[in-house]
C-alpha positions in Angstrom: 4.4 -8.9 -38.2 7.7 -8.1 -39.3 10.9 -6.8 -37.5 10.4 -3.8 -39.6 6.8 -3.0 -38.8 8.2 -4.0 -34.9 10.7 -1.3 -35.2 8.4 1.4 -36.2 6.0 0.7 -33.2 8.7 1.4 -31.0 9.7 3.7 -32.9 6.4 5.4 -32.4 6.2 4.8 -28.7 9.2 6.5 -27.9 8.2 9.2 -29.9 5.2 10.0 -27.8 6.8 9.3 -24.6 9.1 12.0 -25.7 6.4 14.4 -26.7 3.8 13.5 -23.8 6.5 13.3 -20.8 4.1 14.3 -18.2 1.1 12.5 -19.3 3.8 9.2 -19.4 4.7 9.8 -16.2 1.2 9.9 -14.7 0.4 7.2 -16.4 3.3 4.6 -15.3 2.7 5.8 -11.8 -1.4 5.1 -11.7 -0.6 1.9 -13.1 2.6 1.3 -10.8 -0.3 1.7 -7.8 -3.4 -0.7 -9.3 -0.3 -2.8 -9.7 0.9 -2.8 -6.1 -2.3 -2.8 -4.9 -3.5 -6.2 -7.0 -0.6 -7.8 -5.7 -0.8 -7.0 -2.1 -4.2 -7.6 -1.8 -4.0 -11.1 -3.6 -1.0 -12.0 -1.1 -3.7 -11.5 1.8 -6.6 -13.6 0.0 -8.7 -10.4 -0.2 -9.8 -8.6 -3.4 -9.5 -4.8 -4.6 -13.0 -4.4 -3.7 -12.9 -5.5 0.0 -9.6 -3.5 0.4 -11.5 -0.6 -0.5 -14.3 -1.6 1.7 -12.1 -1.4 4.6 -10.8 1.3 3.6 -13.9 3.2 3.6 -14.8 2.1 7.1 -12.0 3.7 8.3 -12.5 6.8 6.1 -8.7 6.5 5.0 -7.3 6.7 8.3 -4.8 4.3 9.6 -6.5 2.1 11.9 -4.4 2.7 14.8 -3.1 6.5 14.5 -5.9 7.8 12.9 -4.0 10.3 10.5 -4.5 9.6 6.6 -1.8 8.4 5.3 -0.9 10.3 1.4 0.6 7.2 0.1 -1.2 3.7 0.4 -2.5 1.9 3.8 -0.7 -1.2 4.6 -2.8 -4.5 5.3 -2.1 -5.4 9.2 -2.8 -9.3 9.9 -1.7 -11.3 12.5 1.4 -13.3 12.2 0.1 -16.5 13.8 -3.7 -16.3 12.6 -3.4 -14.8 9.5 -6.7 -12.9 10.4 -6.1 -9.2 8.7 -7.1 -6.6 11.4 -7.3 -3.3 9.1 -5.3 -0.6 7.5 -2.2 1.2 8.8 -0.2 3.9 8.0 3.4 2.8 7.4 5.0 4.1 10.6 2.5 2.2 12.5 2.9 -1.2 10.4 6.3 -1.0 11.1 6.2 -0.4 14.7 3.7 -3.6 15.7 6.6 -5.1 13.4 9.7 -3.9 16.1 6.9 -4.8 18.9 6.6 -8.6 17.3 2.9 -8.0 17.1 3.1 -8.6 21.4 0.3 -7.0 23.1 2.4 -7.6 26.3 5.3 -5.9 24.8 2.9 -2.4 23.6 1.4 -2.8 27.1 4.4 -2.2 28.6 5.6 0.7 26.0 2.3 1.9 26.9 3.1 2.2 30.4 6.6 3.4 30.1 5.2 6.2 27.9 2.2 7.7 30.1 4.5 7.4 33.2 5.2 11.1 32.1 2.1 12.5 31.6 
């Protein structure tokens, strides 16, 4: 193919990004999520297909809220083990994270928080 044919494919490309902004737009983002999603699940040794398992067992909740989460649920596994527990919303990932995944540590936030109640 030559450089000339090359430009008038991107040429082309441009041009219907320009006239199909929306339907771009939609498009880059579905494939911005398989994308994330191949690539998270692969880092955990678990396919697209048992994510979405899981997933289902836990009827898109997060795991340990129980609220659905709009975005995606994030893969919870232990540190040490490496064993993957389930699906979490972000704000709950990230709080095991500031805990250090201690069940001694949430214990005690546990305790310190119902002391109220």
């Amino acid at each position: 193919m030559t450089e000339e044919q090359k430009e008038k494919i991107r040429e082309c490309k441009r041009r219907w990004k320009r006239n199909n902004k929306e339907k771009h737009k939609k498009q880059k983002s579905e494939s911005a999520k398989r994308n994330r999603l191949k690539t998270t699940v692969k880092k955990y040794g678990i396919t697209v297909e048992e994510y979405a398992k899981m997933f289902s067992q836990q009827n898109g909740l997060c795991a340990l809220c129980g609220k659905e989460d709009h975005r995606r649920l994030s893969i919870d596994h232990c540190h040490k083990t490496g064993i993957i527990r389930g699906l979490l919303c972000k704000r709950c990932n990230i709080a095991l994270g500031y805990f250090d995944d201690d069940p001694m540590t949430v214990e005690r936030a546990f305790r310190y928080l119902t002391r109220s109640y």
